[in-house]
Phi, psi and omega in degrees: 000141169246175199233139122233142202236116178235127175208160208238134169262170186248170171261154179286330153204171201176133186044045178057046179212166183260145178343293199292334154309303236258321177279351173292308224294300179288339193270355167272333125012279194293308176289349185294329188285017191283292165345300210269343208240108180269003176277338166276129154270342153181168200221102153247186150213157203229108181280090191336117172248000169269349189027066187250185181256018160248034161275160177229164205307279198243140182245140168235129168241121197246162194222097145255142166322275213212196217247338189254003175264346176263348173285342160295296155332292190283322129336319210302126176315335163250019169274345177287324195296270187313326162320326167274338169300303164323314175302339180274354184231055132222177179251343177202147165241162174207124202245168168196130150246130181200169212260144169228000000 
């Protein structure tokens, strides 16, 4: 099984919206491809509730059978859609993929 984990700090507004529309945005984004992408075995995500200034935004944790069902994923088109939204409303990611 692989875990892969990602998580964004946001920019404070971006594409005419504010960080918390923009992390609304992306966490819908994101469970809508559950539906579309049958290679996720599961998904949560996570909204920062410390604000400290070493916290990042948002966590998203994805679940694949193996390293090629997450390279499907990570290829897949409309994980690409979301990606490019995202990539215009944060200022940093940080990713770890790894086998459990």
């Amino acid at each position: 099984m692989i875990r892969h984990v990602v998580m964004w700090k946001f920019k404070d507004e971006a594409a005419g919206a504010s960080k918390q529309e923009n992390m609304e945005k992306t966490r819908a984004m994101l469970y809508d491809l559950c539906p579309k992408i049958p290679e996720i075995r599961r998904m949560e995500i996570g909204l920062d509730v410390s604000g400290t200034d070493m916290s990042m935004d948002l966590l998203l944790l994805t679940e694949f059978d193996s390293a090629d069902d997450l390279h499907t994923y990570a290829v897949h088109p409309d994980h690409l859609q979301v990606a490019v939204f995202v990539s215009s409303v944060i200022e940093s990611r940080v990713v770890l993929d790894c086998e459990i």
